[in-house]
C-alpha positions in Angstrom: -79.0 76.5 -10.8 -81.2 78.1 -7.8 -83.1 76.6 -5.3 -86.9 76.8 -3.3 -86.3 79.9 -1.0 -88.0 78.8 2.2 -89.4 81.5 4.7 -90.0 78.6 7.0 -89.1 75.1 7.0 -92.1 73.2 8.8 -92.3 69.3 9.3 -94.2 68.6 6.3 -92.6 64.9 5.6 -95.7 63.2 3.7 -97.5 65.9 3.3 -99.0 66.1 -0.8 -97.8 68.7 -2.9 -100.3 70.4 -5.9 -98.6 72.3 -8.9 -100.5 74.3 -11.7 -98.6 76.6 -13.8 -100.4 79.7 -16.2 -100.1 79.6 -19.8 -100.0 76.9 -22.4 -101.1 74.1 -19.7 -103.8 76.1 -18.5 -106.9 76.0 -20.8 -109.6 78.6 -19.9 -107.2 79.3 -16.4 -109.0 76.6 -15.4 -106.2 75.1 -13.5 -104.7 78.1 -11.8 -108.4 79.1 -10.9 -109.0 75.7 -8.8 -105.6 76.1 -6.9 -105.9 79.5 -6.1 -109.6 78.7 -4.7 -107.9 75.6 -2.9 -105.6 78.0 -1.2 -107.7 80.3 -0.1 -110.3 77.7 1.0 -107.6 76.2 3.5 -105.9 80.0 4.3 -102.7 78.9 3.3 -99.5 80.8 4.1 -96.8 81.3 2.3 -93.9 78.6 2.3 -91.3 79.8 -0.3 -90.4 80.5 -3.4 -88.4 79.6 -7.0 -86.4 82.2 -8.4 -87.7 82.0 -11.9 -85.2 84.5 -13.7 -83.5 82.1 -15.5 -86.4 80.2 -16.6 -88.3 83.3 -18.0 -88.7 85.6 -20.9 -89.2 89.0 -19.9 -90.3 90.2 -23.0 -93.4 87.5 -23.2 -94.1 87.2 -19.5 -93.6 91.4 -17.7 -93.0 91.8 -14.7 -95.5 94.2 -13.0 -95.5 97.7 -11.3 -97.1 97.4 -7.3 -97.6 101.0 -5.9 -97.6 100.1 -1.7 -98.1 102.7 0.2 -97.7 105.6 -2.4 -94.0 104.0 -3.6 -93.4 101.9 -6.4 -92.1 98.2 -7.0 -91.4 95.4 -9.2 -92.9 92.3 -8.6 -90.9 89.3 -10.6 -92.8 86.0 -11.4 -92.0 83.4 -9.7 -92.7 80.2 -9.2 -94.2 80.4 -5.1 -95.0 78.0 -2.7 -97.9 77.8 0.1 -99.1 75.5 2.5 -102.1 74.8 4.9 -103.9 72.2 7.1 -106.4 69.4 5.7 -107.4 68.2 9.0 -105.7 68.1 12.5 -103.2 65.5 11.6 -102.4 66.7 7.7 -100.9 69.6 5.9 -100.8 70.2 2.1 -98.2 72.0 0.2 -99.4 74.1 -3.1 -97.5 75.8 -6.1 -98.5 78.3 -8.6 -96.3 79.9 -11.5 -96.2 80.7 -14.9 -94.7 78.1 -17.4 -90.9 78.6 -18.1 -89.8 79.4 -21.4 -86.5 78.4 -21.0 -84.0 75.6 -19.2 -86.7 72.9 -18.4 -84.8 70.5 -17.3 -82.9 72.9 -14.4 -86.5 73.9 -13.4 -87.3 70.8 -13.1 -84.5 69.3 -11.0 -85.2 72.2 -9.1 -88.4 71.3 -8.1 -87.4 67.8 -7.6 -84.7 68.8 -5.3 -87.7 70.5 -3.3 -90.0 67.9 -3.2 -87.0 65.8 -1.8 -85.8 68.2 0.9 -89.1 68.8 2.4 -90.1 64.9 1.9 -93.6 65.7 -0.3 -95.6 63.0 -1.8 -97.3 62.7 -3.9 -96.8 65.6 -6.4 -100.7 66.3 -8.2 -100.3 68.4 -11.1 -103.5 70.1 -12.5 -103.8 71.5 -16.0 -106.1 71.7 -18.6 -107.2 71.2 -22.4 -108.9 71.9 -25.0 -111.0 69.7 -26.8 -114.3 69.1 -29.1 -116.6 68.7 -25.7 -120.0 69.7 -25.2 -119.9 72.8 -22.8 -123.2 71.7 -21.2 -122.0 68.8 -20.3 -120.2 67.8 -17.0 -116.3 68.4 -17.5 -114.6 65.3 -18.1 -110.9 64.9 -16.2 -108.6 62.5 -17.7 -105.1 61.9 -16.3 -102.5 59.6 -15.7 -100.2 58.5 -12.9 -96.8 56.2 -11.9 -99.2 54.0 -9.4 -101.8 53.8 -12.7 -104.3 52.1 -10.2 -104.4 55.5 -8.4 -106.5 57.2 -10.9 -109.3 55.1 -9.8 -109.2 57.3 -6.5 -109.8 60.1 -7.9 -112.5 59.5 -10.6 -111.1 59.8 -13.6 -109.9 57.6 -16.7 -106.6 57.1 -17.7 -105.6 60.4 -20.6 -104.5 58.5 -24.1 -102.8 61.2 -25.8 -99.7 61.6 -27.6 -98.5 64.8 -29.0 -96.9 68.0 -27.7 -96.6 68.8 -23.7 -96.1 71.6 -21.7 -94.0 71.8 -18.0 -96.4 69.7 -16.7 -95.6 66.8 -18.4 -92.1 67.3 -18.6 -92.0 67.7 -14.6 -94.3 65.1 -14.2 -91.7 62.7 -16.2 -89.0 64.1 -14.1 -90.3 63.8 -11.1 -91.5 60.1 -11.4 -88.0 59.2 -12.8 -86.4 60.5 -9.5 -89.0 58.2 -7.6 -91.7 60.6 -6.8 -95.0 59.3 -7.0 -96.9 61.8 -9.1 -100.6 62.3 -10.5 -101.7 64.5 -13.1 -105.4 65.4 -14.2 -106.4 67.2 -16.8 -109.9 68.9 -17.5 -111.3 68.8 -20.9 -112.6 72.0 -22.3 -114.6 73.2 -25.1 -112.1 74.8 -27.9 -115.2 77.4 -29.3 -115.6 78.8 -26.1 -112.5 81.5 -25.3 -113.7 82.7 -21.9 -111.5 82.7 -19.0 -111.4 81.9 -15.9 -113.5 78.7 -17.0 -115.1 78.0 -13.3 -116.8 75.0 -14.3 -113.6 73.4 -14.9 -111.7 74.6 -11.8 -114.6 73.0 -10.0 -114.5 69.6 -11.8 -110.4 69.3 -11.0 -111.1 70.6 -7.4 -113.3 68.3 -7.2 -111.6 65.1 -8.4 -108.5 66.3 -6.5 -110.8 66.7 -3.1 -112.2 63.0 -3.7 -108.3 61.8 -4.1 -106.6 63.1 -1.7 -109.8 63.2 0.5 -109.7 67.4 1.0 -113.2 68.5 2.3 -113.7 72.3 1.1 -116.3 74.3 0.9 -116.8 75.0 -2.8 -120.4 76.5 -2.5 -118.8 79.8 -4.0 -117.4 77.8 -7.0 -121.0 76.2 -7.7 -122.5 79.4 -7.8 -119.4 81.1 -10.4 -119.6 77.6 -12.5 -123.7 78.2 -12.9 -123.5 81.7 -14.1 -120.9 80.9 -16.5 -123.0 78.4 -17.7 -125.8 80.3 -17.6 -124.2 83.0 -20.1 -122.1 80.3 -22.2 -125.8 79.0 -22.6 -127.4 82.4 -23.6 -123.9 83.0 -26.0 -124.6 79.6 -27.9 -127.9 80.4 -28.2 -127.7 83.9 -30.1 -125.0 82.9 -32.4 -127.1 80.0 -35.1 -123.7 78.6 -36.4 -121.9 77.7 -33.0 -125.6 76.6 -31.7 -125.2 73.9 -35.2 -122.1 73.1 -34.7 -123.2 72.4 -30.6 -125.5 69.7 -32.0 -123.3 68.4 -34.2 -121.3 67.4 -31.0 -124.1 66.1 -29.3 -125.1 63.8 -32.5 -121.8 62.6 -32.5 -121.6 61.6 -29.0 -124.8 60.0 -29.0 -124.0 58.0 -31.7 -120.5 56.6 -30.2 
């Protein structure tokens, strides 16, 4: 069972650690999109990195072909790890991979056994959903937590579903039973629309994960992608008379709940 490969090992003790992971937990990339921006936001550098060969099937998830420099490489998914300063006196820890296929409870101890070396807390884990939402609306996050009262600080209601999960859940059970105080929020997005990246609902989790853990980034750039995309989600709605029906059929039934 491997371990996080550190290329440094920086004080980091309290320091909160976000997770997304492509694929089934990932609705419209929506979650991958808003970490990503978060890193590059707060120029984070590389931190480590999970060995993901046991976890993976090659055959649904390829590795890729790099050409540097006129020669040829493979580049193996991985589960990788980042970090970068909040303010002066803070430092947060990202990771972004693609959900394992197989030996989720390894991967997970893995990760737990990472969070305990470097001393993280708490774990935020972003994903997102589909669901019957009007895409003109603002994105709604739902989530839940071990502290439940914590949701409150970052805006968003308590999630009541039941049914099946994805990594995220799983690692968010395992984490919490190894006394790790975790949060997870989830974006709600419309099932009829297929497009990815979704911006509008990267910007809605960075936004709720910003008023949590009080991160101040500049997300101007974000606006501007989640407009457009709503501007041509608009225009597609529009043109087809069936999905533009079935659009108000959402809106009657919310205004009538």
């Amino acid at each position: 069972m491997g371990d996080v490969r550190l290329a440094v090992e920086p004080n980091l003790q309290g320091a909160p650690l976000v997770l997304a992971f492509e694929g089934w937990n990932d609705a419209g990339e929506a979650a991958s999109t808003a970490l990503r921006f978060l890193e590059g936001a707060l120029g984070c550098v590389p931190l480590g990195e999970l060995d993901c060969q046991e976890h993976l099937d090659f055959t649904v998830q390829r590795p890729e072909v790099r050409l540097r420099d006129g020669r040829r490489s493979i580049e193996w998914p991985s589960l990788r790890f980042a970090f970068g300063s909040l303010d002066a006196a803070r430092e947060l820890v990202t990771g972004l991979g693609v959900e394992p296929h197989l030996k989720w409870q390894e991967f997970c101890a893995a990760v737990l056994r990472f969070v305990e070396r470097l001393r993280l807390s708490p774990v935020v884990l972003l994903g997102a959903h589909l669901a019957d939402v009007v895409y003109s609306r603002p994105v709604e996050v739902s989530g839940f937590a071990s502290r439940p009262e914590r949701l409150g600080s970052f805006g968003v209601r308590p999630s009541p579903y039941e049914g099946p999960t994805g990594i995220v859940g799983v690692l968010a059970e395992r984490l919490q039973a190894g006394g790790v105080e975790i949060v997870s929020l989830w974006a709600g997005l419309p099932h009829y629309i297929g497009a990815a990246p979704n911006p509008r609902g990267a910007l809605a989790l960075l936004q709720r994960l910003g008023e949590g853990l009080a991160v101040k980034v500049d997300d101007s750039a974000l606006r501007q992608e989640a407009a457009a995309f709503e501007e041509r989600i608009s225009n597609l709605v529009a043109g087809d008379p069936e999905l533009l029906e079935y659009v108000r059929q959402l809106k009657r039934r919310d205004f009538a709940q």
